[in-house]
N, C-alpha and C positions, 0 to 999 in steps of 0.2 A: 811450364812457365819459362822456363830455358830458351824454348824457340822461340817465344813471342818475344823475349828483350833480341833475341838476336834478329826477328825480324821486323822491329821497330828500329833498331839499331841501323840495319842496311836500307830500311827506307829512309831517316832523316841524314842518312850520308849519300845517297844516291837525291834530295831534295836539296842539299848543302851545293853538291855538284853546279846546277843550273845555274845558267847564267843568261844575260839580254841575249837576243840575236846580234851578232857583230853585222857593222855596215863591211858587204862584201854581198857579190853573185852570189842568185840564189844556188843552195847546195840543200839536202835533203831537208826540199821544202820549206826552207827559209831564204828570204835575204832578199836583193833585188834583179827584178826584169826590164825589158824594154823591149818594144816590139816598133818597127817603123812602119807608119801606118801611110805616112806622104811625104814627101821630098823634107818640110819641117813641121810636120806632125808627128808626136809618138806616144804611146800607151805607156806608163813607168809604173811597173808596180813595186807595193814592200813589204812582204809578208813576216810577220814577225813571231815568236815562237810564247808558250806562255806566263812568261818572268819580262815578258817585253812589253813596257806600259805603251798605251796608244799612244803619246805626245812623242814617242821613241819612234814609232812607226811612221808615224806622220811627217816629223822632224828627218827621217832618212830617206823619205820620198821626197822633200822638197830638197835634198841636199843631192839626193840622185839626180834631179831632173834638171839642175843647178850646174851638176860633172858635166849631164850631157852635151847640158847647152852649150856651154864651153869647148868642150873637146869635138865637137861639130861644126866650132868656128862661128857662134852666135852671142851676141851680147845680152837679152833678155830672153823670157821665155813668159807665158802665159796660160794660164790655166782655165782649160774651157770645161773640162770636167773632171769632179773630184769628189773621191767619196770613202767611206773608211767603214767595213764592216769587222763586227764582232761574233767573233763563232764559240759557242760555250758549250762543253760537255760536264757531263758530271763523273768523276771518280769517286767509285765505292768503298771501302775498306773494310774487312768483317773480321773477327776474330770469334776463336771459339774455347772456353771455358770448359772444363767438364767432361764428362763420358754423356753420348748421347747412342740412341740405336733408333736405327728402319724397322719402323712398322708400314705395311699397305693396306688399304682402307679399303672397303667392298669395289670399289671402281681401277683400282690396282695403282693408284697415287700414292705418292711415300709420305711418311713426314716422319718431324723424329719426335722423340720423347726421352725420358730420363731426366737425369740431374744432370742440371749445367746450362751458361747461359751464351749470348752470342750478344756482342758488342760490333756498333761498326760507325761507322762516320762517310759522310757524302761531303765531299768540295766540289765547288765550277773550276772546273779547266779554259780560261778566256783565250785566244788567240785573236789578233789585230792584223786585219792587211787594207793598205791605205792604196789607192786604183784612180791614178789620173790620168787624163788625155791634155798634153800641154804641144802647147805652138810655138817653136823656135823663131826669133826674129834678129836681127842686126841693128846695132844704134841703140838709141838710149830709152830708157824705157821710159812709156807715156805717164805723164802723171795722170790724167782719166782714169785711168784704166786699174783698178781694184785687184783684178785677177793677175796684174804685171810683177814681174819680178826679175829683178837686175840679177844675173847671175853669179858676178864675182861678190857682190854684198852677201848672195844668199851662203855662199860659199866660207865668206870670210866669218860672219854671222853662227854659222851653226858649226863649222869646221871644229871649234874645239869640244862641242858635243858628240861629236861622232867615234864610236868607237869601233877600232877596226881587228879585225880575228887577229890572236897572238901571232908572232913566227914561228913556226915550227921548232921544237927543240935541237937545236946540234945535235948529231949522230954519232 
């Protein structure tokens, strides 16, 4: 009984842990990309880890794409394609109660038998990454245009939702 509270114990402290993915380059698997696909076309993606709600994900794609536009010397940008998938696994958990033993069956397959019983629990694991292809432009952004977005607005706008990876501890 002793190992099980200790390893309930180190799994809801290792769960306590987790936190969003911070806005920064991606780094093992998380965070943001960009790839330049034409002089002002570029692919921005933002893959987000699983404590990271979509609207986190999505929100740090449009505020990437926002950085870019900017720091590339353009005033709006527009989005020609955008799309946001969800990838879900399942984690299992089992636990075991009891004395059990291997018996094999005429076909030499084991199973067990005895007293005692086996508990466990299944969760989804969701992961969010949001994949646009946006158009950098200069001047003011069209009011037509749906898919437009002024850069420094989007910037100013979502800027104090963004959160960015700690600093390093002093050494």
């Amino acid at each position: 009984m002793h190992r099980v509270t200790v390893l309930v114990g180190t799994f809801l402290l290792l769960a306590g842990c987790a936190s969003p993915t911070p806005y920064a380059p991606l780094a093992d698997r998380y965070g943001y990309t960009e790839q330049q696909i034409e002089d002002n076309r570029y692919r921005v993606t933002f893959t987000g880890n699983t404590v990271t709600a979509k609207e986190t994900v999505e929100n740090y794609l449009l505020y990437r794409a926002a950085e870019l536009t900017r720091t590339r010397g353009y005033d709006h940008f527009e989005l020609t394609d955008r799309d946001t998938d969800k990838s879900t696994r399942y984690l299992s958990n089992y636990t075991t109660f009891g004395h059990f033993r291997s018996r094999h069956n005429r076909f030499g397959l084991s199973h067990s038998a005895g007293p005692g019983f086996v508990t466990g629990t299944t969760r989804p694991i969701t992961e969010y990454e949001a994949t646009a292809t946006i158009l950098l432009f200069r001047g003011d952004k069209p009011a037509d245009k749906a898919q437009a977005y002024d850069a420094r607005d989007v910037l100013q706008r979502l800027g104090p939702k963004i959160r960015r990876p700690a600093p390093p501890a002093p050494s």
